[in-house]
mmCIF file of the N, C-alpha and C atoms, coordinates in Angstrom:
data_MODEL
# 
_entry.id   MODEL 
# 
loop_
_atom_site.group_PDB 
_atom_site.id 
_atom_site.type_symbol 
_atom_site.label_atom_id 
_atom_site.label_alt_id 
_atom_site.label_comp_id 
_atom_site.label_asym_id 
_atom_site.label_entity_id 
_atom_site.label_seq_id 
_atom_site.pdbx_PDB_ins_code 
_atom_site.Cartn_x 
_atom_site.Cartn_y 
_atom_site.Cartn_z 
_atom_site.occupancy 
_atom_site.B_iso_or_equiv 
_atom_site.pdbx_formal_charge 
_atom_site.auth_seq_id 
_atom_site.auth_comp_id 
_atom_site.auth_asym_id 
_atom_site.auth_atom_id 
_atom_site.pdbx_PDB_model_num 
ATOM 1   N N  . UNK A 1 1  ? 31.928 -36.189 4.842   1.00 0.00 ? 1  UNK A N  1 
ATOM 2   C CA . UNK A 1 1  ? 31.173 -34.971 4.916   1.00 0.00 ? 1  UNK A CA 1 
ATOM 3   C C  . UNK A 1 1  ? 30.058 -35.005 3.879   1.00 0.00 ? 1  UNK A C  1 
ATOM 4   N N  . UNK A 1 2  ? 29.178 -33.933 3.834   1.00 0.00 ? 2  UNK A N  1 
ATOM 5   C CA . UNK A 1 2  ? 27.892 -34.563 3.222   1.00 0.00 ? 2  UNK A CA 1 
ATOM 6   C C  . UNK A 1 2  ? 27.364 -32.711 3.101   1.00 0.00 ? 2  UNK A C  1 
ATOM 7   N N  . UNK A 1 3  ? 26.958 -32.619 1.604   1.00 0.00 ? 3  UNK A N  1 
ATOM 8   C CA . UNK A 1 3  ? 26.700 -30.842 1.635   1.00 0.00 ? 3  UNK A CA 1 
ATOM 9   C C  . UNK A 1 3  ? 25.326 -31.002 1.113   1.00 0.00 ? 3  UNK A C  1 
ATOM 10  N N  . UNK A 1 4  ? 24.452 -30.138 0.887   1.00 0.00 ? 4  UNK A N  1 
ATOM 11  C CA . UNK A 1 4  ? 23.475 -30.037 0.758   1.00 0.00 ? 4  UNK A CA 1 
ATOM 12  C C  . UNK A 1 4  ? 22.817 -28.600 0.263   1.00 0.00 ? 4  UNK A C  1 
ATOM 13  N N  . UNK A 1 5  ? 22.633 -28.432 -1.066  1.00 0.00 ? 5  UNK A N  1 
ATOM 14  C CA . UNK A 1 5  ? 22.610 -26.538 -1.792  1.00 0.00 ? 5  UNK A CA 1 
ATOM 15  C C  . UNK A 1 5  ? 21.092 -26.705 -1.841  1.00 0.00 ? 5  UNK A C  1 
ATOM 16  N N  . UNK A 1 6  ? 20.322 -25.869 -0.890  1.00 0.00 ? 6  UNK A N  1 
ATOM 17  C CA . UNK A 1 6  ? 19.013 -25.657 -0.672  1.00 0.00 ? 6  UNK A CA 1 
ATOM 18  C C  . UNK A 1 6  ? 18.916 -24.082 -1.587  1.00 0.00 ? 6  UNK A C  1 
ATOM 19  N N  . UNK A 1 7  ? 18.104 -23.953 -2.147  1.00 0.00 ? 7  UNK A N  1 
ATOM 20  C CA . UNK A 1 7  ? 16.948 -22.542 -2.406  1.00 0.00 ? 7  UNK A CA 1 
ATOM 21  C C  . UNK A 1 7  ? 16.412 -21.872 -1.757  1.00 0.00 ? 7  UNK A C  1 
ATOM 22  N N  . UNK A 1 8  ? 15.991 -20.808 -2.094  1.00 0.00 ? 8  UNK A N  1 
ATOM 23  C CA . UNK A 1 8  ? 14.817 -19.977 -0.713  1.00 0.00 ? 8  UNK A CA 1 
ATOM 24  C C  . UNK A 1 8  ? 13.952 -20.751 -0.178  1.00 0.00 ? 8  UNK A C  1 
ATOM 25  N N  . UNK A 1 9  ? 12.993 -21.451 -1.073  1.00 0.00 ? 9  UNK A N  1 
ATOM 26  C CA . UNK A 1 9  ? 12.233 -22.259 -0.496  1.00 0.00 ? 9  UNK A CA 1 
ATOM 27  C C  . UNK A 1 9  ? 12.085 -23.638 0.613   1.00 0.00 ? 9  UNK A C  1 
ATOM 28  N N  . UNK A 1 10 ? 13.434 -23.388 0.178   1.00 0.00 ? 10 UNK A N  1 
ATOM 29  C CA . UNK A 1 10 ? 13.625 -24.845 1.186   1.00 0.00 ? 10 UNK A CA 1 
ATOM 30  C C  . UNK A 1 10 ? 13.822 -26.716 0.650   1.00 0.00 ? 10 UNK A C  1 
ATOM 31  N N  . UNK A 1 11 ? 13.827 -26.309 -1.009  1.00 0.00 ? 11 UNK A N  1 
ATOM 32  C CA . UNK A 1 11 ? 13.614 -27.343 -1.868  1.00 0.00 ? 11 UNK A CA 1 
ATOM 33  C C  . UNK A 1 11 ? 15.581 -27.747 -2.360  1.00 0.00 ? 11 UNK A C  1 
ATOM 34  N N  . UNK A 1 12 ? 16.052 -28.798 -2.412  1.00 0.00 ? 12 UNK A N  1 
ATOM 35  C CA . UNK A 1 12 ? 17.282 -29.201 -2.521  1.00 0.00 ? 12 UNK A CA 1 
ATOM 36  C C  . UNK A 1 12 ? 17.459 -29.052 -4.175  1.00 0.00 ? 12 UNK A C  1 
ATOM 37  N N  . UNK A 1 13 ? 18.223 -28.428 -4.508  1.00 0.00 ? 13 UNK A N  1 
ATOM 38  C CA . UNK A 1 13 ? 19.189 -27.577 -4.928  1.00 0.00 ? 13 UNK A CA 1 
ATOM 39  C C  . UNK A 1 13 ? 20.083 -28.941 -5.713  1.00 0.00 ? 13 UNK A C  1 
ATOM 40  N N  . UNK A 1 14 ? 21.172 -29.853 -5.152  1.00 0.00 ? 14 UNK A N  1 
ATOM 41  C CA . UNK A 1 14 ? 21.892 -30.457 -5.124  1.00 0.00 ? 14 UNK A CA 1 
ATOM 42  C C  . UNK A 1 14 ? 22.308 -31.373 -3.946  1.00 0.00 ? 14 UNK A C  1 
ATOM 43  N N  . UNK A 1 15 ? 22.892 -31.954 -3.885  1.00 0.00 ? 15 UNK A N  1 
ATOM 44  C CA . UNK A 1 15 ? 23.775 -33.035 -2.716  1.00 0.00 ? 15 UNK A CA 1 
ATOM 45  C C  . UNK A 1 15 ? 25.038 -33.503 -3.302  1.00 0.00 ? 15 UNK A C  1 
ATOM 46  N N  . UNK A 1 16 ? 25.961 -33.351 -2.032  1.00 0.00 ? 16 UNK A N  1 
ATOM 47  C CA . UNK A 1 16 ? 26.746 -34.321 -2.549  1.00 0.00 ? 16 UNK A CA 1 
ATOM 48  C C  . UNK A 1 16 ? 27.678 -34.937 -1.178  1.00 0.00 ? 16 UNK A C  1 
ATOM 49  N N  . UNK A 1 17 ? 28.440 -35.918 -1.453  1.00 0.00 ? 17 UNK A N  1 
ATOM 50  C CA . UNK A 1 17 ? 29.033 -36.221 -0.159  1.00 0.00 ? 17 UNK A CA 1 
ATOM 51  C C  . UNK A 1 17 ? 30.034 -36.935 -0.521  1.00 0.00 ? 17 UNK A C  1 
ATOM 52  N N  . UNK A 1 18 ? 31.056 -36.907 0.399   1.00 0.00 ? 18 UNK A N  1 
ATOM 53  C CA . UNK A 1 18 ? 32.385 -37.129 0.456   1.00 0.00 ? 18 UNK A CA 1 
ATOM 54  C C  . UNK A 1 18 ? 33.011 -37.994 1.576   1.00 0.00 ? 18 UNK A C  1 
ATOM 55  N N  . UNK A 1 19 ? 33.940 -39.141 1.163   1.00 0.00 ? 19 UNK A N  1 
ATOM 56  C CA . UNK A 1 19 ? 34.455 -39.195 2.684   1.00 0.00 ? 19 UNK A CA 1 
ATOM 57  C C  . UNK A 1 19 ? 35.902 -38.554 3.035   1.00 0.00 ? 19 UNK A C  1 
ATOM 58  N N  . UNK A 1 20 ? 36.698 -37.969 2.122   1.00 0.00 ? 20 UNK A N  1 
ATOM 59  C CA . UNK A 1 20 ? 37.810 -37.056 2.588   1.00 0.00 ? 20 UNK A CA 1 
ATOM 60  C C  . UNK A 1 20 ? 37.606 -35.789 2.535   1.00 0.00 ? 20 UNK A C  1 
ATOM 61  N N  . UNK A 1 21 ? 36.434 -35.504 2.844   1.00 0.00 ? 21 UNK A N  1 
ATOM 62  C CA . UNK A 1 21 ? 36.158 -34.206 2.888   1.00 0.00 ? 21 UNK A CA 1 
ATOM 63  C C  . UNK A 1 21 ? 35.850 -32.964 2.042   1.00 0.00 ? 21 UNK A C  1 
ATOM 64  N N  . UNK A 1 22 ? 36.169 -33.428 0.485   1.00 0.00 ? 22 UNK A N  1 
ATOM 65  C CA . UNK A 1 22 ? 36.500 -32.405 -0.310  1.00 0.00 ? 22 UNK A CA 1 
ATOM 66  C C  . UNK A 1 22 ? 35.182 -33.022 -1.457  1.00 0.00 ? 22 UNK A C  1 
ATOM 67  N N  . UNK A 1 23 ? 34.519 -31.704 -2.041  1.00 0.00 ? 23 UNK A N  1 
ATOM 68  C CA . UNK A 1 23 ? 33.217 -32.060 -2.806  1.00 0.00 ? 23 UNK A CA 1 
ATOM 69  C C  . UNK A 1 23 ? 33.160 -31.299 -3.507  1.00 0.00 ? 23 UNK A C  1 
ATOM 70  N N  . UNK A 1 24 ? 32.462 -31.341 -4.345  1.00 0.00 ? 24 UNK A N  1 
ATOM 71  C CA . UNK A 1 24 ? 32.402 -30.480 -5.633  1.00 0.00 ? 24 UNK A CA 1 
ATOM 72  C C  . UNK A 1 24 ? 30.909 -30.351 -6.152  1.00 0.00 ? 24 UNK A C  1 
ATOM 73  N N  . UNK A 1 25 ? 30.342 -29.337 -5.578  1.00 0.00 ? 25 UNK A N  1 
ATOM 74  C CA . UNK A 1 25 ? 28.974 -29.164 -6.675  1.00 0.00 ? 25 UNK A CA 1 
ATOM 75  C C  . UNK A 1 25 ? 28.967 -27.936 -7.650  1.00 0.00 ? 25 UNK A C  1 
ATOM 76  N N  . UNK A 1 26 ? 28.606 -28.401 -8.625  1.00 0.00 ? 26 UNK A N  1 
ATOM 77  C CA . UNK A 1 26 ? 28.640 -28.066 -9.997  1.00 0.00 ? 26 UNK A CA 1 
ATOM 78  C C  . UNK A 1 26 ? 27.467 -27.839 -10.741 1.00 0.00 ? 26 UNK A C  1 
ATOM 79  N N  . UNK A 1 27 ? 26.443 -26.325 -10.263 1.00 0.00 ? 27 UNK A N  1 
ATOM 80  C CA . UNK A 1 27 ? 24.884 -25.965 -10.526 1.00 0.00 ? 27 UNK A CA 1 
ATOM 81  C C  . UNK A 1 27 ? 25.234 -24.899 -11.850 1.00 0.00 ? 27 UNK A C  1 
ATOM 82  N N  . UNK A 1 28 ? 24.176 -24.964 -12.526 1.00 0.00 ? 28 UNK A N  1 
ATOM 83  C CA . UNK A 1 28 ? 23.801 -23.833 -13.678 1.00 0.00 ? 28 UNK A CA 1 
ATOM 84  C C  . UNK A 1 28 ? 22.791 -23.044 -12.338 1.00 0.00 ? 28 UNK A C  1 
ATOM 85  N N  . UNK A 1 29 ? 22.883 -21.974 -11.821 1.00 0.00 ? 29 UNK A N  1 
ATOM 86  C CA . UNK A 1 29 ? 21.844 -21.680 -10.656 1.00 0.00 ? 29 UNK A CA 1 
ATOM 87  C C  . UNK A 1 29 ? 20.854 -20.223 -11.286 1.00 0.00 ? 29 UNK A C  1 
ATOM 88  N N  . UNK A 1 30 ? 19.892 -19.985 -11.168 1.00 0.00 ? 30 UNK A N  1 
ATOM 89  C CA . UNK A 1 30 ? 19.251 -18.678 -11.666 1.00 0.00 ? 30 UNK A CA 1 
ATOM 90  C C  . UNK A 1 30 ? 19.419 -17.541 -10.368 1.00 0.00 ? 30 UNK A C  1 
ATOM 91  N N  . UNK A 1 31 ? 19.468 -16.688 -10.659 1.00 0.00 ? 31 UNK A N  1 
ATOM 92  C CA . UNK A 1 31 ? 19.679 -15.660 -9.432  1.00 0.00 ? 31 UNK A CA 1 
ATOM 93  C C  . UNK A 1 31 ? 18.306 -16.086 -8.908  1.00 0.00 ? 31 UNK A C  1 
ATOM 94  N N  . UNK A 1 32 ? 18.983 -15.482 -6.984  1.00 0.00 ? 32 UNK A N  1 
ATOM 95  C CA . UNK A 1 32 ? 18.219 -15.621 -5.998  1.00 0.00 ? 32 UNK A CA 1 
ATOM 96  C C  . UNK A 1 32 ? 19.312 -15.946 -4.451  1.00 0.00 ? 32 UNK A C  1 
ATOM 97  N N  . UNK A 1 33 ? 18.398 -16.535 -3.505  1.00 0.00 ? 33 UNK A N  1 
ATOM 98  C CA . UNK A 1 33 ? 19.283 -16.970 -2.541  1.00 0.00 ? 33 UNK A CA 1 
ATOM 99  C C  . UNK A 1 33 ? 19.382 -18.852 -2.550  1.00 0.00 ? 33 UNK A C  1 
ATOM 100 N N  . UNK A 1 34 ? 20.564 -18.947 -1.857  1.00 0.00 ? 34 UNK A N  1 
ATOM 101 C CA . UNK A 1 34 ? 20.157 -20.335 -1.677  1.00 0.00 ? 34 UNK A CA 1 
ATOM 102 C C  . UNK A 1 34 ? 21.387 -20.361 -0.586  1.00 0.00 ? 34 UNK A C  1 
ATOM 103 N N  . UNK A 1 35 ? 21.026 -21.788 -0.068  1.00 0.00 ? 35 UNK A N  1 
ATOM 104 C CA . UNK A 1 35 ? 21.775 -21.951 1.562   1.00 0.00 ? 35 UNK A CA 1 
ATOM 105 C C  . UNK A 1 35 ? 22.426 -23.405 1.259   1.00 0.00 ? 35 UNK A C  1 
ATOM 106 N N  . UNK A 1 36 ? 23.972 -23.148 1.540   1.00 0.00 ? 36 UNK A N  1 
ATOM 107 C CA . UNK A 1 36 ? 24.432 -24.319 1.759   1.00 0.00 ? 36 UNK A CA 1 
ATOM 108 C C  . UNK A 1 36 ? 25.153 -25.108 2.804   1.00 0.00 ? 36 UNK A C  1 
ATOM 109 N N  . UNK A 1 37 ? 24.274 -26.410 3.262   1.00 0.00 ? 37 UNK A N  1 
ATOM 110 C CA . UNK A 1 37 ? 24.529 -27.030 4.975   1.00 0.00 ? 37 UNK A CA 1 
ATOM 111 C C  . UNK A 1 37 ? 24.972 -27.748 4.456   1.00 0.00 ? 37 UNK A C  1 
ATOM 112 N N  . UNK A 1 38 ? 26.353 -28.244 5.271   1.00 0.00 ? 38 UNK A N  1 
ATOM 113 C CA . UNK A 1 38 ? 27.446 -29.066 5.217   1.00 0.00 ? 38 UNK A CA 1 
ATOM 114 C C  . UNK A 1 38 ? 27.427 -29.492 6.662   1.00 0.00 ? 38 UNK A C  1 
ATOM 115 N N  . UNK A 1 39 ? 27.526 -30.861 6.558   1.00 0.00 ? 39 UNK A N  1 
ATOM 116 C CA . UNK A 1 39 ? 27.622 -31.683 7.737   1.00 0.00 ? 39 UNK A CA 1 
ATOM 117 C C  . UNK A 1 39 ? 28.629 -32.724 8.032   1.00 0.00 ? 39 UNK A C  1 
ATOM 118 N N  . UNK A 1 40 ? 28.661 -33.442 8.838   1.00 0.00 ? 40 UNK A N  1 
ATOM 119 C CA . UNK A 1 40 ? 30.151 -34.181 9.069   1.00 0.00 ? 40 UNK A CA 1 
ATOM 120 C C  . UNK A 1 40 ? 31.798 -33.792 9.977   1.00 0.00 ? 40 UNK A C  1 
ATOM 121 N N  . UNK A 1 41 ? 32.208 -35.160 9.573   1.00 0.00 ? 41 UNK A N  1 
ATOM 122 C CA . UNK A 1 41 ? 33.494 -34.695 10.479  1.00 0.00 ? 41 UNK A CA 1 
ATOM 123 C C  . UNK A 1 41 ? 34.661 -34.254 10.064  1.00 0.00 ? 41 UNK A C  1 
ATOM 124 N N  . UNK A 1 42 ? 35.336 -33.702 10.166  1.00 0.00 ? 42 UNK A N  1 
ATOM 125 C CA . UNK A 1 42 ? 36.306 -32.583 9.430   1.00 0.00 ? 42 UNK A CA 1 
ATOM 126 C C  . UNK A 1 42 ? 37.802 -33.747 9.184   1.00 0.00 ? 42 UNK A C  1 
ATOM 127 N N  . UNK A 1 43 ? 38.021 -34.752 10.204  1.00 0.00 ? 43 UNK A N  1 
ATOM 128 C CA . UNK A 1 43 ? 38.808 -35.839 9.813   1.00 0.00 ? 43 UNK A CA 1 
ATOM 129 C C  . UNK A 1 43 ? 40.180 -35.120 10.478  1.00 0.00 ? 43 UNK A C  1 
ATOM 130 N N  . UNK A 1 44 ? 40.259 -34.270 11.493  1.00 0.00 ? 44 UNK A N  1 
ATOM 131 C CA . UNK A 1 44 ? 41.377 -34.023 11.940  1.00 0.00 ? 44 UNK A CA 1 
ATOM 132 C C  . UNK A 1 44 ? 41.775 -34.566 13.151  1.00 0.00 ? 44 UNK A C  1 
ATOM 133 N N  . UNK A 1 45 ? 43.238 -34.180 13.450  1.00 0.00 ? 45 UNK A N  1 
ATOM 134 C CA . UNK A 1 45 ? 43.631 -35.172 14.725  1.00 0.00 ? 45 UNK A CA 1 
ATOM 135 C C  . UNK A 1 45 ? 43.207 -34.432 15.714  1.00 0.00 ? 45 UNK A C  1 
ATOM 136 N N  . UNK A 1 46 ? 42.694 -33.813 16.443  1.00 0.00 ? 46 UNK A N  1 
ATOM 137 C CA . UNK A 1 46 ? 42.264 -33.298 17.531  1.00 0.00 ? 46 UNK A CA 1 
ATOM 138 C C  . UNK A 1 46 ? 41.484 -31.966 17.615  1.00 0.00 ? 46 UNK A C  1 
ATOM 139 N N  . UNK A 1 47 ? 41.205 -31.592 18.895  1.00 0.00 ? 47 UNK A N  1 
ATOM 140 C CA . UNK A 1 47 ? 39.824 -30.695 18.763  1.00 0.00 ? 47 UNK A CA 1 
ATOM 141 C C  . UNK A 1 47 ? 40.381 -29.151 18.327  1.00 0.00 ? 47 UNK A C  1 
ATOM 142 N N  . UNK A 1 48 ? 41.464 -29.119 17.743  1.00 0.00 ? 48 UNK A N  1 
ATOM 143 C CA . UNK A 1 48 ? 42.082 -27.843 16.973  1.00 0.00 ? 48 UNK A CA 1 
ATOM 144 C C  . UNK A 1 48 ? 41.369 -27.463 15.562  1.00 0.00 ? 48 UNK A C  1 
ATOM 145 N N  . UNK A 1 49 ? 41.258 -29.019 15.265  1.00 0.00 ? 49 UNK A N  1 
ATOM 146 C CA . UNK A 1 49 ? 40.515 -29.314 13.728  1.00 0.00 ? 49 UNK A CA 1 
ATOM 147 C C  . UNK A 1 49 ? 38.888 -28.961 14.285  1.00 0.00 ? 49 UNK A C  1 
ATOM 148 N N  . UNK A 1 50 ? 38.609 -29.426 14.908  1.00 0.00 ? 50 UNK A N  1 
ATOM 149 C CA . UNK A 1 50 ? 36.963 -29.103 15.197  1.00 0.00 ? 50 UNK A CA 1 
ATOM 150 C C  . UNK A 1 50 ? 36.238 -27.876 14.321  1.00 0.00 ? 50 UNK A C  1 
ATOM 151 N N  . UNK A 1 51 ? 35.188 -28.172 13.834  1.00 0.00 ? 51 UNK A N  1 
ATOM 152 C CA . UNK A 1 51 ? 34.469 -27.179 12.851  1.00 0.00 ? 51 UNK A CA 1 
ATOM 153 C C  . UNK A 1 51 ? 35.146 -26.357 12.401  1.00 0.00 ? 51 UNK A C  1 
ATOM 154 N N  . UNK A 1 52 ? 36.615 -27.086 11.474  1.00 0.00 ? 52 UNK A N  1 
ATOM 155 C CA . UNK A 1 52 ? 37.181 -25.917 10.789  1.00 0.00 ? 52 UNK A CA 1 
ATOM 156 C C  . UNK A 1 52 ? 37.011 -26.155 9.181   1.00 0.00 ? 52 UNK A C  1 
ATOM 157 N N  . UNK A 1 53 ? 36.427 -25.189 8.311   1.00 0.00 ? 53 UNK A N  1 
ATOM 158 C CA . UNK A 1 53 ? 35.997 -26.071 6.818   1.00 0.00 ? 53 UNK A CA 1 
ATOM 159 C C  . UNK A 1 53 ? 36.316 -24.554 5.921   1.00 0.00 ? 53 UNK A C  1 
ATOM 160 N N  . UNK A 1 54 ? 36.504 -25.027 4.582   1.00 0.00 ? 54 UNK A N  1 
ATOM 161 C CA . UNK A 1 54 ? 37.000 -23.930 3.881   1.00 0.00 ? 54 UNK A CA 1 
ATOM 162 C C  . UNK A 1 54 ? 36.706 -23.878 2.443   1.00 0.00 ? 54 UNK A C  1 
ATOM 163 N N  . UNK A 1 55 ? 35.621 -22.597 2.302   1.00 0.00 ? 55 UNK A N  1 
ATOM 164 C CA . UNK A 1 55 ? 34.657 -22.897 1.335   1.00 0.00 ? 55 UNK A CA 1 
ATOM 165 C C  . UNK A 1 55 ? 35.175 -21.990 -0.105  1.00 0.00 ? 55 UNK A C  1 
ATOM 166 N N  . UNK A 1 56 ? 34.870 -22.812 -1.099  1.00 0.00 ? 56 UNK A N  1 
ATOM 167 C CA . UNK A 1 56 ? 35.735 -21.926 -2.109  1.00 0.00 ? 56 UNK A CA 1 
ATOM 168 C C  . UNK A 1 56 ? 34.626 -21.845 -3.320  1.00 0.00 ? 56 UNK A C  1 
ATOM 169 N N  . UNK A 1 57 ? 34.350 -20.902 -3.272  1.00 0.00 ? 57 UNK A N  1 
ATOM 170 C CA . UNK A 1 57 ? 33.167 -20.401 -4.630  1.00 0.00 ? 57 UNK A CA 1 
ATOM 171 C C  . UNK A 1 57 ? 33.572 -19.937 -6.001  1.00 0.00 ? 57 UNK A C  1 
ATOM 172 N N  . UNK A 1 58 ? 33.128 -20.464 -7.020  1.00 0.00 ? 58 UNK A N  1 
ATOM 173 C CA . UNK A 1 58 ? 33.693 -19.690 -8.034  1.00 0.00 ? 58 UNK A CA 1 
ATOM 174 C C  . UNK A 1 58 ? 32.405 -19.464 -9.317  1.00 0.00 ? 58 UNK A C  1 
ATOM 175 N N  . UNK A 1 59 ? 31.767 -18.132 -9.105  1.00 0.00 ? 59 UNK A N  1 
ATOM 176 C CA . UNK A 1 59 ? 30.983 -17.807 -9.892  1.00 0.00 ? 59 UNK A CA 1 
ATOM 177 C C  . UNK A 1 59 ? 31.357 -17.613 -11.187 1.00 0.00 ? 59 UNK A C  1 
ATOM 178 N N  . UNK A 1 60 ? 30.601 -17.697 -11.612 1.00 0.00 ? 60 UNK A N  1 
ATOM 179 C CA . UNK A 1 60 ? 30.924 -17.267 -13.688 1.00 0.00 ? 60 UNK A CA 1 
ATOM 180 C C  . UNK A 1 60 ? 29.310 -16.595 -14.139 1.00 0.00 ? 60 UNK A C  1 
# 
């Protein structure tokens, strides 16, 4: 899997990518918006798993 923390503008933020799925980005960020696209295959046995992903935020 492969994530990608964009800004308002459209300018990359961070990357990071994984092949078991699990990633960790780790920003000092200034307020505002920013968008994060995650891509890839989820690595499950059948189409139950299909686009299932589970996002865990932890502000400070």
């Amino acid at each position: 899997m492969k994530a990608k923390l964009m800004d308002a503008s459209g300018n990359i933020v961070s990357e990071a990518n994984s092949v078991n799925g699990d990633f960790k980005i780790d920003e000092r960020l200034d307020a505002g918006e920013y968008r994060l696209i995650v891509s890839g295959e989820t690595g499950g046995l059948g189409d139950s798993d299909t686009h299932r992903y589970s996002l865990h935020v932890d502000i400070q």
